[in-house]
C-alpha positions in Angstrom: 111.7 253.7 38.3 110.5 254.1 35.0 107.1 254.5 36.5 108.0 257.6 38.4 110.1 259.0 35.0 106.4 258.5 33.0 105.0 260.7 36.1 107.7 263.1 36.3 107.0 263.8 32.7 103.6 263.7 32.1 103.3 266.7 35.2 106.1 268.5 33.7 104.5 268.1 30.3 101.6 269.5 31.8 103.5 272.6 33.6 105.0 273.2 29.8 101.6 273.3 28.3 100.7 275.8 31.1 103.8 277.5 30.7 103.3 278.3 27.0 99.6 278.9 27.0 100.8 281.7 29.9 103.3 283.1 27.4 100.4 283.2 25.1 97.8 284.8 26.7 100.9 287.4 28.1 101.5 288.1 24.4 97.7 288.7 23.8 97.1 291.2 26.6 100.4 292.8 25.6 99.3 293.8 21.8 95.5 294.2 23.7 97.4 296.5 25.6 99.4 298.5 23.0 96.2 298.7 20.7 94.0 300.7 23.7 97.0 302.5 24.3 97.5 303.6 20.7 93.2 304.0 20.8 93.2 306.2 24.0 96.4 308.7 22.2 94.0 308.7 18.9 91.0 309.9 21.2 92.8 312.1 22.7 94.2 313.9 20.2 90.5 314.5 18.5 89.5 315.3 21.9 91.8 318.4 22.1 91.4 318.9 18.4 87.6 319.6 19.0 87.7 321.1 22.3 90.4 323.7 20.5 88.0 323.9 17.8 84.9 324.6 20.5 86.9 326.8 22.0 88.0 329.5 18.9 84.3 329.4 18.0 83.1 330.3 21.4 85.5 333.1 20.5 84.0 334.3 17.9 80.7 334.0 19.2 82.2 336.2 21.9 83.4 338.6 19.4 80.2 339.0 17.5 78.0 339.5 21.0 80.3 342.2 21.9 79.5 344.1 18.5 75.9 343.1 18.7 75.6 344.8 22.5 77.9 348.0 20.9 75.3 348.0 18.2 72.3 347.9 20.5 73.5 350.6 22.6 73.8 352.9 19.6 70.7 352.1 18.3 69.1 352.6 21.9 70.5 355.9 22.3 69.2 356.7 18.9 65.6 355.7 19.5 65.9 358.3 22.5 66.5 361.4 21.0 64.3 360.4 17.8 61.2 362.3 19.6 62.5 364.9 19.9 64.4 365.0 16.2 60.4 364.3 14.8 58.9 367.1 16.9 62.0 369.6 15.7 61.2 368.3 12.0 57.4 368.6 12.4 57.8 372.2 13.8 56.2 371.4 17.6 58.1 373.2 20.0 58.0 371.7 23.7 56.8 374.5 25.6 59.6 376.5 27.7 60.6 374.7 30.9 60.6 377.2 34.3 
């Protein structure tokens, strides 16, 4: 009988060192687990912090395109009638259109 008590034990020893090494490893994926966590909130929060800072410079860039295009229009519609300013300045008239 004490035979089967040593057995008893020594696979219930056994189960306990399994047990605990279980609890173990559980306790290391656990903070592994809160430390992605807490890694993925970090990344995300410099994700949208960039992408909001991409995003007002786009606007600008926006902005400044739209006054560059208005400016370009001007400027073509000046370099349209500047023939005809010169000739006027020069004195050439255009003969009469019938």
């Amino acid at each position: 009988m004490a035979r089967a008590k040593n057995g008893g034990n020594g696979h219930l020893g056994r189960l306990e060192e399994a047990m605990a090494t279980l609890l173990q490893n559980q306790a290391t994926f656990v903070q592994s687990q809160q430390a992605f966590q807490a890694r993925m909130a970090e990344l995300e929060r410099i994700t949208a912090e960039r992408f909001s800072q991409v995003h007002a410079l786009l606007l600008e860039h926006s902005r400044v395109l739209t006054e560059h295009t208005r400016i370009l229009a001007e400027h073509s519609r000046m370099l349209q009638t500047l023939p005809e300013a010169i000739r006027e300045k020069i004195g050439f008239k255009a003969p009469p259109s019938h």
